[in-house]
C-alpha positions in Angstrom: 0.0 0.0 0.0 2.7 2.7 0.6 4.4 1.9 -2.4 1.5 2.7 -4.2 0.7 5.5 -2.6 4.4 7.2 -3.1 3.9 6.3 -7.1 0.5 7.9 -6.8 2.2 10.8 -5.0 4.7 11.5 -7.6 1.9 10.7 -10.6 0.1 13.5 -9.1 3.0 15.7 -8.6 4.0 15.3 -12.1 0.8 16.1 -13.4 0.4 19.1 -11.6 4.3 19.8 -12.4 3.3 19.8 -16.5 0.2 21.7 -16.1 2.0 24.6 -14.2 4.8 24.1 -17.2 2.3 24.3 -19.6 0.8 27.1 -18.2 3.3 29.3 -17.5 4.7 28.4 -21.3 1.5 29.5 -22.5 1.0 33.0 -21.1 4.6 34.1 -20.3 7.3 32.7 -23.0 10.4 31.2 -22.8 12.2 34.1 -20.6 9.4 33.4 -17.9 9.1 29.6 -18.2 13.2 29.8 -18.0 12.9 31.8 -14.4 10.2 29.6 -12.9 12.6 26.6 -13.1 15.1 28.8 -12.0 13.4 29.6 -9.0 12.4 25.7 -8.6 15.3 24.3 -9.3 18.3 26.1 -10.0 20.2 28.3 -12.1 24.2 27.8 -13.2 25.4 29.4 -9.9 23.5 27.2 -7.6 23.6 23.9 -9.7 26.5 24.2 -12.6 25.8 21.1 -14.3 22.2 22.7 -15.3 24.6 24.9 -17.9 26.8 22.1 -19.1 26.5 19.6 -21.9 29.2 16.5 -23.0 32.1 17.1 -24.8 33.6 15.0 -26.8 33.2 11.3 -26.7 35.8 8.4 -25.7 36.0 5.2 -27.4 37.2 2.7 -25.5 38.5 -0.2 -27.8 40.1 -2.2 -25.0 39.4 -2.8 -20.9 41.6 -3.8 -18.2 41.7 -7.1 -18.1 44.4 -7.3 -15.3 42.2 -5.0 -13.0 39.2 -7.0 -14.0 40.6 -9.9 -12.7 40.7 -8.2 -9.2 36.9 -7.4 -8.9 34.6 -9.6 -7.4 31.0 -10.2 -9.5 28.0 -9.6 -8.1 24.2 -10.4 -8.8 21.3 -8.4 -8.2 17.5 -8.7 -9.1 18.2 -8.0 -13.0 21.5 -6.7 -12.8 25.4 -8.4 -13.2 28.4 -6.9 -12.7 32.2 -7.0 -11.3 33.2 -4.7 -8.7 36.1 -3.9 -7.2 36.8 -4.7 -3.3 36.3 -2.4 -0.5 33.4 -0.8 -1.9 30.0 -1.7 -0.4 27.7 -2.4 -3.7 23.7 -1.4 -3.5 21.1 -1.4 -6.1 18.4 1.7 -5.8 15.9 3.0 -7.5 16.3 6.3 -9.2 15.2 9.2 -7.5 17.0 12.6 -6.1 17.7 11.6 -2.5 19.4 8.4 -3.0 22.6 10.1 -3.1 21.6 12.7 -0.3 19.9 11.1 2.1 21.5 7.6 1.9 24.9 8.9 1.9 27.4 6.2 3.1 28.0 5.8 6.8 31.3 6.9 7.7 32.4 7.7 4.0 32.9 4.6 3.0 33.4 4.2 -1.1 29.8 3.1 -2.6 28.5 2.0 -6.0 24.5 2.6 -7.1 23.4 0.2 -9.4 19.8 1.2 -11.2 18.2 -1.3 -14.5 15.4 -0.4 -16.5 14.4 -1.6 -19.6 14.3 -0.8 -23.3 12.1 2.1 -24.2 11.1 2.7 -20.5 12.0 6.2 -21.0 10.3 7.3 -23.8 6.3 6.7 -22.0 7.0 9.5 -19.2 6.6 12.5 -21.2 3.8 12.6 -24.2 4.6 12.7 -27.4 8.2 12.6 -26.7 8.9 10.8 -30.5 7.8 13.7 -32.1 11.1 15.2 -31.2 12.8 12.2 -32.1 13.2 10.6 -28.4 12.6 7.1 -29.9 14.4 4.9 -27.3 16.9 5.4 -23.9 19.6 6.6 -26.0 17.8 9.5 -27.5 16.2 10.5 -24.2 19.6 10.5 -22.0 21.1 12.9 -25.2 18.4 15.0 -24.6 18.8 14.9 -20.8 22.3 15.3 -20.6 22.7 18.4 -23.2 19.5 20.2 -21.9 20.7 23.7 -20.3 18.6 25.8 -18.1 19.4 28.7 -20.6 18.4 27.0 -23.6 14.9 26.8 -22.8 12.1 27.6 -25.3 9.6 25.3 -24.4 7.8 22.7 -22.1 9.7 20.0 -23.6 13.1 21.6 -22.8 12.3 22.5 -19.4 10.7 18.7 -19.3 14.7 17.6 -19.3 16.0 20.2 -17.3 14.3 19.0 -14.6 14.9 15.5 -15.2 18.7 16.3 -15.9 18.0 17.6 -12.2 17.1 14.3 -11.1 19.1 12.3 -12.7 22.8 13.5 -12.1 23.4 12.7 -8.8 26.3 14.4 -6.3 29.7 15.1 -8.1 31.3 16.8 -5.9 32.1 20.2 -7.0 30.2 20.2 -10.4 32.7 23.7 -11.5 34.7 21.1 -12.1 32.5 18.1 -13.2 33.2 17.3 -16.8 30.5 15.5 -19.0 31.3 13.1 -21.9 30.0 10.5 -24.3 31.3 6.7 -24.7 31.3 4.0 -26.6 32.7 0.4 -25.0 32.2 -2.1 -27.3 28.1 -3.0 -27.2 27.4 -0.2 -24.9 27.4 3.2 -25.3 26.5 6.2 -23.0 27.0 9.1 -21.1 29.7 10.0 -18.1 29.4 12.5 -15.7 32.7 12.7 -13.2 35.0 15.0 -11.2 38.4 13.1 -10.3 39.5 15.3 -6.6 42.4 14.8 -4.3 40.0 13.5 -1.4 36.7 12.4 -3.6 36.4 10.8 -7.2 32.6 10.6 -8.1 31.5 9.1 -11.7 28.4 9.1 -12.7 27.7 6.7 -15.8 24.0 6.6 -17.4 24.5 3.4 -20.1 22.9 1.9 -22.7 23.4 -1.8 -24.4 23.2 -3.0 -27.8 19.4 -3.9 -26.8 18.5 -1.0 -25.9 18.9 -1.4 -21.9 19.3 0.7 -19.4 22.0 1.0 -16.9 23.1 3.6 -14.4 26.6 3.0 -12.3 27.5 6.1 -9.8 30.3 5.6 -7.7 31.5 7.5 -4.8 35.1 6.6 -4.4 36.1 7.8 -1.3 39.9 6.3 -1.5 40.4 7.6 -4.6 41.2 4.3 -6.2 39.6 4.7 -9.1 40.6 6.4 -12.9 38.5 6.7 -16.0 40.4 3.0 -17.2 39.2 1.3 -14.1 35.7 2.6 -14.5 35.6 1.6 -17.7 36.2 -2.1 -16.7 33.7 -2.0 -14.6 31.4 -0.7 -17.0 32.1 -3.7 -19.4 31.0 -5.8 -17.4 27.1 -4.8 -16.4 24.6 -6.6 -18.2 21.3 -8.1 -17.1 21.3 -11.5 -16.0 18.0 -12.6 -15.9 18.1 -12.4 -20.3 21.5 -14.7 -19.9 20.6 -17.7 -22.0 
């Protein structure tokens, strides 16, 4: 019963979200729609990765296979991967506070594991294919290159706010930097900032069936570098579909 009430709860606030969007799109432009998520959400002072967009893309022809063989593999409901040790391993559910209010006790290094499946995205805005959102792919692109200063319409402030929700904590985002990816039958988006006391890497993926994946890691011991990552990116797949 609760978790249908919190899915009614957030139907209801998404509703009333759009309407509001639609309303205020309406009868005062883009410059007013652009302030009223500016006042709900943010603007590029308060949340910098609102104003930035990937750059670039890395293909990655080749993993680690000498660091693969020191991660451990792990099986959740839908999800596979290797890991490496010391960091505790949890799959969520996406939504904002999983990386706010389920921070990790004591600092310890964590990695967030999230599944959906093909085409999930595309049915939770209307008439999304009309703008050629077709599958996950095409919705993270828009997701990740949506700008809080490029907005004309509902639409675009539609994936400002879910850019909102779905980059989670990367440290100081000044100095976050956002690319593309390819890795053999996946290809995607990361989000990371490598510090001197915090690496965070947020990767939003996709695999050659249309899958997809999210892995964000908070490496606390800074162990980690954009080759290990990579690794452990190779491996993810779902292994309920494994034959």
């Amino acid at each position: 019963m609760k978790m249908k009430n919190r899915i009614l709860k957030w139907l209801l606030t998404t509703i009333m979200l759009l309407l509001a969007l639609i309303f205020v799109a309406k009868f005062g432009g883009p410059t007013f729609l652009q302030n009223y998520i500016k006042a709900g959400i943010g603007d590029c002072t308060s949340i910098p990765i609102l104003c930035k967009s990937p750059e670039g893309e890395i293909i990655v022809s080749e993993t680690n296979n000498t660091y693969l063989q020191e991660c451990i593999p792990y099986k959740f409901p839908k999800v596979e991967l290797c890991a490496p040790k010391g960091f505790k391993i949890v799959q969520e559910l996406i939504k904002k506070p999983y990386y706010t209010k389920r921070k990790p006790r004591n600092g310890e290094p964590v990695i967030y594991l999230l599944h959906q499946p093909a085409g999930y995205f595309t049915k939770l805005y209307p008439n999304l294919n009309k703008v050629g959102i077709t599958d996950n792919y095409t919705f993270l692109n828009s997701v990740m290159s949506a700008k809080v200063n490029h907005i004309d319409n509902v639409t675009d402030a539609f994936f400002v706010i879910m850019k909102g929700i779905f980059i989670p904590d990367l440290g100081d985002q000044n100095k976050a930097i956002m690319t593309k990816f390819k890795l053999k039958d996946k290809k995607g988006f990361l989000n990371y900032n490598l510090g001197d006391k915090n690496n965070y890497f947020d990767c939003s993926i996709v695999d050659g069936k249309g899958e997809f994946f999210k892995i964000y890691i908070r490496d606390t011991q800074v162990k980690l570098d954009l080759d290990k990552v990579f690794t452990i990116i190779s491996t993810i797949t779902n292994g309920q579909q494994k034959a």
